[in-house]
DSSP file (Angstrom, degrees, kcal/mol; ACC not computed):
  #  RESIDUE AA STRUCTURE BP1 BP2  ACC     N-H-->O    O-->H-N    N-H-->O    O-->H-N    TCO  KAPPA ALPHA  PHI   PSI    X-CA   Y-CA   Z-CA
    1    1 A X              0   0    0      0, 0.0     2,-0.4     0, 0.0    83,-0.1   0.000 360.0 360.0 360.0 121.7  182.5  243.8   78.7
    2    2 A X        -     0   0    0     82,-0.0     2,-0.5     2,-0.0    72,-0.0  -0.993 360.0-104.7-174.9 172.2  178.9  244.6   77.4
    3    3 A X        -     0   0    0     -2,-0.4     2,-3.1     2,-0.1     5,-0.2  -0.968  51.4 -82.5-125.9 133.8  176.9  245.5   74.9
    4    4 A X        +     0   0    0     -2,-0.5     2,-0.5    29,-0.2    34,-0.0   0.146  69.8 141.6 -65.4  81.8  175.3  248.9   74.1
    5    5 A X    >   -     0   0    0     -2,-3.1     3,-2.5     1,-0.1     4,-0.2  -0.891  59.1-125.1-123.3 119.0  172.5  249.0   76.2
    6    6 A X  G >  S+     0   0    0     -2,-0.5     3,-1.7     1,-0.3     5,-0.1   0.574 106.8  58.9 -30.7 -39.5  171.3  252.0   78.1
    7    7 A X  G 3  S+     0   0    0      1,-0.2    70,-2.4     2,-0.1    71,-0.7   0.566  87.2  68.4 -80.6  -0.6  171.4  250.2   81.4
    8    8 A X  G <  S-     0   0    0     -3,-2.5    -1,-0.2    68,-0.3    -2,-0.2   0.437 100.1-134.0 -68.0  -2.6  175.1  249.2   81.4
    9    9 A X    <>  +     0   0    0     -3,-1.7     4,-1.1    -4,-0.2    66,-0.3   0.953  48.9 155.7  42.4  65.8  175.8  253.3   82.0
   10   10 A X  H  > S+     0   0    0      2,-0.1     4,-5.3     3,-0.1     5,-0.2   0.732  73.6  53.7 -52.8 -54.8  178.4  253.3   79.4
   11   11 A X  H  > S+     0   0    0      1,-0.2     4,-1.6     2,-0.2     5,-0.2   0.809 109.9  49.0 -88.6   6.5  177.7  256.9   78.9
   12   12 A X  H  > S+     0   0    0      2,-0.2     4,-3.0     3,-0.1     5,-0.2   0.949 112.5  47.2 -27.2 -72.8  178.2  257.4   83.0
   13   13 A X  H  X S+     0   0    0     -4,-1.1     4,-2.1     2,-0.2     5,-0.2   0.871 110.0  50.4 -79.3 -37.3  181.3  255.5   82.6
   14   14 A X  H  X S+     0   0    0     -4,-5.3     4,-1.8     2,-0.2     3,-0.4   0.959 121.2  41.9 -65.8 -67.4  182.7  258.0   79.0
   15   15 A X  H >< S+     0   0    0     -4,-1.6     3,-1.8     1,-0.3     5,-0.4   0.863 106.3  52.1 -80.5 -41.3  181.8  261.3   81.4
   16   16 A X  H 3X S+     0   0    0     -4,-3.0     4,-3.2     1,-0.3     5,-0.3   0.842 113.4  52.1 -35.8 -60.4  183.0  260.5   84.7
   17   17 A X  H 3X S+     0   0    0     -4,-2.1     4,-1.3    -3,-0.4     5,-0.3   0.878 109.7  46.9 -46.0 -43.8  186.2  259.8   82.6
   18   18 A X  H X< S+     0   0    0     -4,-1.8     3,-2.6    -3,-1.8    -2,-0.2   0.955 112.9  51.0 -54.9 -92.9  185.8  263.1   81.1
   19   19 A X  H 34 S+     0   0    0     -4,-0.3    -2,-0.2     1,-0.2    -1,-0.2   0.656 103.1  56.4  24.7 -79.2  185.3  264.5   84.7
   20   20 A X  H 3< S-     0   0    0     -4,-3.2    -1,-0.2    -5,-0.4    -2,-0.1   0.855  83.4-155.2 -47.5 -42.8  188.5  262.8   86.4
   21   21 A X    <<  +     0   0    0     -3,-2.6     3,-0.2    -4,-1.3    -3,-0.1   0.753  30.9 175.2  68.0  26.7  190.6  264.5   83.8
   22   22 A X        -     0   0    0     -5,-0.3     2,-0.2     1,-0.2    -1,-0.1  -0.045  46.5 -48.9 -72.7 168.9  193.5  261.4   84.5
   23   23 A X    >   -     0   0    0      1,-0.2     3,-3.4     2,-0.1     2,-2.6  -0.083  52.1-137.4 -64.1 113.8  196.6  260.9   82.6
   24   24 A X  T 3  S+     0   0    0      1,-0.3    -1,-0.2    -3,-0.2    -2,-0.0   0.492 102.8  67.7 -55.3  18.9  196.0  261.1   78.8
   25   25 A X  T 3  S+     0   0    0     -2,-2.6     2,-0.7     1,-0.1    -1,-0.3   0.415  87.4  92.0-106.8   9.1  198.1  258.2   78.0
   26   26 A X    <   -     0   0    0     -3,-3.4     2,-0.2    -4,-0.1    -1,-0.1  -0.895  65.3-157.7-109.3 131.2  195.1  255.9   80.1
   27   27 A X        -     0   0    0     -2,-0.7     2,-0.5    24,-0.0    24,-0.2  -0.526  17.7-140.1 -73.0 145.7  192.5  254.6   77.9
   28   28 A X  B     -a   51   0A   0     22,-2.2    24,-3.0    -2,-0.2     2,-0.3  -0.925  25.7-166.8-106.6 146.4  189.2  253.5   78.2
   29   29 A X        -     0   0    0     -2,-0.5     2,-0.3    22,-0.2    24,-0.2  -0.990   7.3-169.5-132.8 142.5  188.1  250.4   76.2
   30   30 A X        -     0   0    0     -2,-0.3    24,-0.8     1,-0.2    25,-0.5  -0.951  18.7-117.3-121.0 153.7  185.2  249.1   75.5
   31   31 A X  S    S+     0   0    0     -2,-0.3    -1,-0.2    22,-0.2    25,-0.2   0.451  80.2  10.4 -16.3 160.9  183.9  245.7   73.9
   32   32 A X  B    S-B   55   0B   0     23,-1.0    23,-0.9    22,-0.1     2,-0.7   0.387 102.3 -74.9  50.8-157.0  182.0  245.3   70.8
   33   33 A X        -     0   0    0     21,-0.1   -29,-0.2    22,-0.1    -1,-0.1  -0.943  52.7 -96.7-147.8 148.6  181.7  248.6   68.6
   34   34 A X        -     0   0    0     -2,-0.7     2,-0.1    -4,-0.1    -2,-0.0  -0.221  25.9-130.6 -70.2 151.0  179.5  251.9   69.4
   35   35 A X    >>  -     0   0    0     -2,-0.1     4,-2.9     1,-0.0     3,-1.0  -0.319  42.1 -87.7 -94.9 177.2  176.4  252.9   68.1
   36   36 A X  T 34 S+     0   0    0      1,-0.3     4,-0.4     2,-0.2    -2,-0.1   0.878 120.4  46.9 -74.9 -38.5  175.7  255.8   66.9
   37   37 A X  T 3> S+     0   0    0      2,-0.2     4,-1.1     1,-0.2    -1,-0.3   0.574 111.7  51.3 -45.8 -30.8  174.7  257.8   70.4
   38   38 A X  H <> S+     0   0    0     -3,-1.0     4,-2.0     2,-0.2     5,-0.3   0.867 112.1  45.1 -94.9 -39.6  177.6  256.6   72.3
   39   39 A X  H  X S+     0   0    0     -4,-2.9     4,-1.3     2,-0.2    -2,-0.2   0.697 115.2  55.4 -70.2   5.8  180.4  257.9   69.1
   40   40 A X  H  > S+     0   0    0     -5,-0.4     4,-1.3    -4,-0.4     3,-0.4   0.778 112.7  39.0 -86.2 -69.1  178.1  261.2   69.3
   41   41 A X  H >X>S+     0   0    0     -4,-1.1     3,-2.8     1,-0.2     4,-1.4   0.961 113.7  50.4 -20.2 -87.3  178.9  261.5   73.0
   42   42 A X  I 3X>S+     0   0    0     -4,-2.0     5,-1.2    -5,-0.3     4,-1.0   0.879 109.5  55.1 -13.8 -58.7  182.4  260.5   72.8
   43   43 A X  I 3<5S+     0   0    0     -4,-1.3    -1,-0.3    -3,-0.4    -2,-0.2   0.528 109.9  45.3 -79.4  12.3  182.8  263.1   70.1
   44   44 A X  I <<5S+     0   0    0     -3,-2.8    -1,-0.2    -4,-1.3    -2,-0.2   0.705 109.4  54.3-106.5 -27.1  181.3  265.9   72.3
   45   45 A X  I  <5S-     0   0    0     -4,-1.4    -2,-0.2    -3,-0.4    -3,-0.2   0.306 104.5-134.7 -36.9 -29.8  183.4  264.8   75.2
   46   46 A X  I  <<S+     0   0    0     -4,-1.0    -3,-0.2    -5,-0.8    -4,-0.1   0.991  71.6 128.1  56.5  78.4  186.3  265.2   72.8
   47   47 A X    >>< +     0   0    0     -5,-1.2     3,-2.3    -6,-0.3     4,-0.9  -0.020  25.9 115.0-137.5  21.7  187.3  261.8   74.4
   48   48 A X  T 34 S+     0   0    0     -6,-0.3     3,-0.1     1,-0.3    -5,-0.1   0.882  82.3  47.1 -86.1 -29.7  187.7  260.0   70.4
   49   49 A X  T 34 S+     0   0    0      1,-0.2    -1,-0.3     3,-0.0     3,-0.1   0.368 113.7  44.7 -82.8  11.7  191.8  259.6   71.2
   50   50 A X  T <4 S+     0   0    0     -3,-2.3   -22,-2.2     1,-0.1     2,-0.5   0.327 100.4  87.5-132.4  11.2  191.3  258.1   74.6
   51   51 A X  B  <  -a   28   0A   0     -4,-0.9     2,-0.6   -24,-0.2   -22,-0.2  -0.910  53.8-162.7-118.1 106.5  188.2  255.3   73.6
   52   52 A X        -     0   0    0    -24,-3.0     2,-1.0    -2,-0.5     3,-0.1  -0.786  14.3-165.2 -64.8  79.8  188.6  252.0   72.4
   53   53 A X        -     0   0    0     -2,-0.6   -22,-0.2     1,-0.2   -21,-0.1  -0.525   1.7-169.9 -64.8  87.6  186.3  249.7   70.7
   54   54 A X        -     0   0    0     -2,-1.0   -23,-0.2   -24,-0.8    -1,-0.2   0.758  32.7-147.8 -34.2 -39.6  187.6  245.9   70.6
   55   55 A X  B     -B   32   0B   0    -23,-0.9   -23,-1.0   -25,-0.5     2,-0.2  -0.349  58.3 -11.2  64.5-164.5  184.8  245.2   68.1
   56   56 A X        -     0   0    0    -25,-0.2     2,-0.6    -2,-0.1   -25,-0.0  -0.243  67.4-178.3 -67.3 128.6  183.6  241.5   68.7
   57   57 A X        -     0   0    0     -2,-0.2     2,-0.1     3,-0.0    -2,-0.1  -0.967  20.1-137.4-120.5 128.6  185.6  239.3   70.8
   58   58 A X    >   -     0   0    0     -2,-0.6     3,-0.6     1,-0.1     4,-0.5  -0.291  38.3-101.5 -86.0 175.5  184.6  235.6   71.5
   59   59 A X  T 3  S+     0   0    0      1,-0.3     4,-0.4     2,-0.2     3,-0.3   0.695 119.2  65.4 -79.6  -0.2  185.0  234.6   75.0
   60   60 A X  T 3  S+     0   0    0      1,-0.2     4,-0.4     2,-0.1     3,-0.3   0.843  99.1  49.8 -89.2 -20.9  188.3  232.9   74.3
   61   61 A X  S <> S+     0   0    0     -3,-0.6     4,-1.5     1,-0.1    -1,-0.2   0.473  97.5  81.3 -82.6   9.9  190.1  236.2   73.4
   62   62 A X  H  > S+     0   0    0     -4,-0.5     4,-2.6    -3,-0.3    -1,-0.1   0.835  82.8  58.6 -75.2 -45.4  188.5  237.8   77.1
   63   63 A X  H  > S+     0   0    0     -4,-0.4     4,-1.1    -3,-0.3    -1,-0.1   0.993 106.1  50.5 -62.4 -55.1  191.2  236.3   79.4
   64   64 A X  H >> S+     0   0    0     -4,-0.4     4,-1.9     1,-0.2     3,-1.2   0.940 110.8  41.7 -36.1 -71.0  193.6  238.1   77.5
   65   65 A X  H 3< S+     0   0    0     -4,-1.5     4,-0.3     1,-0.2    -1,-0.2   0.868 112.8  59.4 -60.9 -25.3  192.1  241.8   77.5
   66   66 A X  H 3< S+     0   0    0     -4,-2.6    -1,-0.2     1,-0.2    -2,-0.2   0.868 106.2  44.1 -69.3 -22.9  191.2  241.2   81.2
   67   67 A X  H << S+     0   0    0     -3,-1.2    -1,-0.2    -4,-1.1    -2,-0.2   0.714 111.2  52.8-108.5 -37.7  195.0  240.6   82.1
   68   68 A X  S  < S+     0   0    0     -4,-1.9     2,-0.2    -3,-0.0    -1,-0.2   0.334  95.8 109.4 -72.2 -10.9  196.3  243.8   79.9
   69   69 A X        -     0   0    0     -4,-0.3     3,-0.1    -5,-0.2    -3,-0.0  -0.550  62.6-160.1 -63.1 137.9  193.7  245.7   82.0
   70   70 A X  S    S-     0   0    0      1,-0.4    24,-0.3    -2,-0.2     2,-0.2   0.533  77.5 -17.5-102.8   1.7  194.6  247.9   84.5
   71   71 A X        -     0   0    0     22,-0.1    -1,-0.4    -5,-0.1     2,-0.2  -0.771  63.6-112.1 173.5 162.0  191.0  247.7   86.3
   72   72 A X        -     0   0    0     22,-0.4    24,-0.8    -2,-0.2    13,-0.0  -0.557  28.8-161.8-102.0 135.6  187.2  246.4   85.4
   73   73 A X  E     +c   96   0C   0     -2,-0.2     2,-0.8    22,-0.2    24,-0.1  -0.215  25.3 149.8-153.4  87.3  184.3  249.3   85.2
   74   74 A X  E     +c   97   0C   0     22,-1.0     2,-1.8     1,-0.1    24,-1.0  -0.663   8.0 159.9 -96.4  79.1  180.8  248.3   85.4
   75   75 A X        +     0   0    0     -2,-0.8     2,-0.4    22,-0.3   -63,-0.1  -0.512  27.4 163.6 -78.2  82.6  178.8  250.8   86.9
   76   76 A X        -     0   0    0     -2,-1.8   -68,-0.3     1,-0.2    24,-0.2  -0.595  44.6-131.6 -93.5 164.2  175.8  249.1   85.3
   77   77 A X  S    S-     0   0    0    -70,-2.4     2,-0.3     1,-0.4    -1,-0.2   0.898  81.1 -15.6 -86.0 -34.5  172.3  250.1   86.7
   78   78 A X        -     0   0    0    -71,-0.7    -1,-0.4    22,-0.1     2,-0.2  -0.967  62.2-176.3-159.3 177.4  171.2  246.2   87.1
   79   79 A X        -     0   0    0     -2,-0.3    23,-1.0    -3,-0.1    24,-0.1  -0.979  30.8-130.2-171.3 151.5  171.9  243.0   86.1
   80   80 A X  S    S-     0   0    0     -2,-0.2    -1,-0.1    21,-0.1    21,-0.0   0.767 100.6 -24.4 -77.0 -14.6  171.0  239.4   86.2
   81   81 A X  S    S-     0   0    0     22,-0.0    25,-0.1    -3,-0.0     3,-0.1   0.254  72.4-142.3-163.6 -66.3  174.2  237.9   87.2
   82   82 A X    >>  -     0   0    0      1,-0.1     3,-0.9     3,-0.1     4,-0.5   0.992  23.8-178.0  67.3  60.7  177.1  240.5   86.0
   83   83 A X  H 3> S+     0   0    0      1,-0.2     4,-0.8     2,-0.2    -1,-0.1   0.069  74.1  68.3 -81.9  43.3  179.9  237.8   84.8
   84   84 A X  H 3> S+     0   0    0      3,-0.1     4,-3.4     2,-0.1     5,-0.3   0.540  87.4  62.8-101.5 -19.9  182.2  240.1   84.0
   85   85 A X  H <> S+     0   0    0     -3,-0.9     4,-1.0     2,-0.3     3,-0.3   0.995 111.0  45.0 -54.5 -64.0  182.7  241.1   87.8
   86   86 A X  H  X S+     0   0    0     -4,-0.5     4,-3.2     1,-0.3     3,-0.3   0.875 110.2  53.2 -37.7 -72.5  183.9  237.4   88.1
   87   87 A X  H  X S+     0   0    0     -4,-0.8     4,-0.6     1,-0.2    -1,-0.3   0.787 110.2  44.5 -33.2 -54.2  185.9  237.5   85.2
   88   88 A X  H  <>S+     0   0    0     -4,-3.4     5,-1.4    -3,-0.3    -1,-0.2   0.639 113.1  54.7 -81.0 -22.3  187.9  240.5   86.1
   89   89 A X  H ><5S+     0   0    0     -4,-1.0     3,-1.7    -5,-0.3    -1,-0.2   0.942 109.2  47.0 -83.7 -63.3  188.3  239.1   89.7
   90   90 A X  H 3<5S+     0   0    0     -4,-3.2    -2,-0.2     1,-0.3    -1,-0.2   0.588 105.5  54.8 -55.9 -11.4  189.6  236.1   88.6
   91   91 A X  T 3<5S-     0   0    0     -4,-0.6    -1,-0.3    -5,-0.3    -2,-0.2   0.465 119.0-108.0-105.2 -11.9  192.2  237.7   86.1
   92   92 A X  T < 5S+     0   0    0     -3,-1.7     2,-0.3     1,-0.4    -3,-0.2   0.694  71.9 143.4  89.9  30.3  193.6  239.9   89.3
   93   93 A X      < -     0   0    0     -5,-1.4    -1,-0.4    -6,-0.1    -2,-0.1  -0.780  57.5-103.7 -41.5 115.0  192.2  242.9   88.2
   94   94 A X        -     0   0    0     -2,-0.3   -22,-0.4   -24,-0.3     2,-0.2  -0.533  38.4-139.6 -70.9 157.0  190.5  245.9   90.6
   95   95 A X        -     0   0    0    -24,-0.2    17,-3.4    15,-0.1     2,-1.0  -0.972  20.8-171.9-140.6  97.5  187.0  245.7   90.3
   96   96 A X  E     +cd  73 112C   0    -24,-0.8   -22,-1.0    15,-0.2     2,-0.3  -0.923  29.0 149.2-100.2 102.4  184.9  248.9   90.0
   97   97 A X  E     -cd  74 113C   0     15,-3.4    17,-1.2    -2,-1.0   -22,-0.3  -0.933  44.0 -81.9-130.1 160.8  181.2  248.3   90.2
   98   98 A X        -     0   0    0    -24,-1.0   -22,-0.1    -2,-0.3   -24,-0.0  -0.504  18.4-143.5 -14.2 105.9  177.6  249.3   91.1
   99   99 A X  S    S+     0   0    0     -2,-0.2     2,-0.3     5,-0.1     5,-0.1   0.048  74.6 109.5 -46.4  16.8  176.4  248.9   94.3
  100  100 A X  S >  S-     0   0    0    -24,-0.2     3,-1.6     3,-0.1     5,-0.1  -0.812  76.4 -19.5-105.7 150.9  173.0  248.0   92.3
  101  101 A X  G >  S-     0   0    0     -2,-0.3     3,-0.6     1,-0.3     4,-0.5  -0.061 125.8 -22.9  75.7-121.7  170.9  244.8   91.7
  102  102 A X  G 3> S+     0   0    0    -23,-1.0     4,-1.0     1,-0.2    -1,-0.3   0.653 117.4  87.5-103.7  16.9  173.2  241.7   92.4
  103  103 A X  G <4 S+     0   0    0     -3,-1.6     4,-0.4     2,-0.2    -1,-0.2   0.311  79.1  55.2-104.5  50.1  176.7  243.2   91.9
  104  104 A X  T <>>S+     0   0    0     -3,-0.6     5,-0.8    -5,-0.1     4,-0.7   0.515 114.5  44.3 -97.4 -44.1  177.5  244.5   95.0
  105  105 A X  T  45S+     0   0    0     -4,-0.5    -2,-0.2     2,-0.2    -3,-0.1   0.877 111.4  49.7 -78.7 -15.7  176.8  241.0   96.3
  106  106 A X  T  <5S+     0   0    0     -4,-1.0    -3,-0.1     1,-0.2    -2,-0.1   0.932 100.6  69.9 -82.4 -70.4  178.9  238.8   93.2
  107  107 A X  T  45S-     0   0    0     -4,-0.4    -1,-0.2     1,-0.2    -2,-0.2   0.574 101.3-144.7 -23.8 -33.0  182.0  241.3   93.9
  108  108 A X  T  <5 -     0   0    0     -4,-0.7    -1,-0.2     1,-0.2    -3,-0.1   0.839  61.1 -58.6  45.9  40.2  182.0  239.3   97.1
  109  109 A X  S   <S+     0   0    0     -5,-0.8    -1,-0.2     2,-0.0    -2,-0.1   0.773 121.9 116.0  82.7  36.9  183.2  242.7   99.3
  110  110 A X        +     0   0    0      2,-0.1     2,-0.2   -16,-0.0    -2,-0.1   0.807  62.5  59.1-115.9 -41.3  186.2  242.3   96.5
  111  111 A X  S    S-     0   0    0      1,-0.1   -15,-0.2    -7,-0.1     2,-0.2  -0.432  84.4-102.7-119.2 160.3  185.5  245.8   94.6
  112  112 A X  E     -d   96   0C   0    -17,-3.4   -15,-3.4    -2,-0.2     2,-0.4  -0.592  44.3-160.0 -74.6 145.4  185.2  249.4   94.7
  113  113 A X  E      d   97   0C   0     -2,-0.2   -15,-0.2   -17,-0.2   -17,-0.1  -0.785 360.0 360.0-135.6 101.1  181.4  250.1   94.7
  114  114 A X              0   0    0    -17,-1.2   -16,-0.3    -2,-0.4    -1,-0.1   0.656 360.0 360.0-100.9 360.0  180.0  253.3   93.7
């Protein structure tokens, strides 16, 4: 759950997906809707059938997407607080995060940390 800003690694999170090469019926989605740099990526990755933009979602439609998730992945480079970690924890969802800033420590030894 984020907004496209350089320091969430979004475009980390699109090639490592690329990378993995995992089964093409799992999708990544993300929040909100891409700018123009993340659909250039995508479409150079040739990743445009396996990425999902929600567009805006208010925090009452969030419990929802978290619970239809099959896992959380914020490798963000910092963060103040990083309540999605929480969120996703609480919705009983694995937890893939950063070992950076403070979410190593919110994850509360709970998540994968790369």
């Amino acid at each position: 759950m984020s907004n496209r800003k350089k320091h969430k690694n979004e475009a980390g999170i699109l090639k490592a997906f690329k990378i993995a090469d995992i089964d093409k019926r799992i999708k990544l989605v993300f929040t909100g809707n891409p700018d123009d740099n993340i659909n250039a990526l995508i479409k150079n990755l040739k990743l445009e059938d396996r990425v999902i933009f929600t567009g805006y979602l208010d925090a009452a439609e969030l419990p929802k997407l978290y619970r239809t998730a099959s896992a959380l992945v914020f490798p963000s480079f910092y963060e103040g607080f990083g309540l999605p970690v929480i969120e996703a924890q609480a919705s009983g969802i694995p937890v893939i995060t950063s070992l950076s800033s403070s979410l190593g420590e919110i994850s509360g030894g709970a998540a994968i940390l790369v």
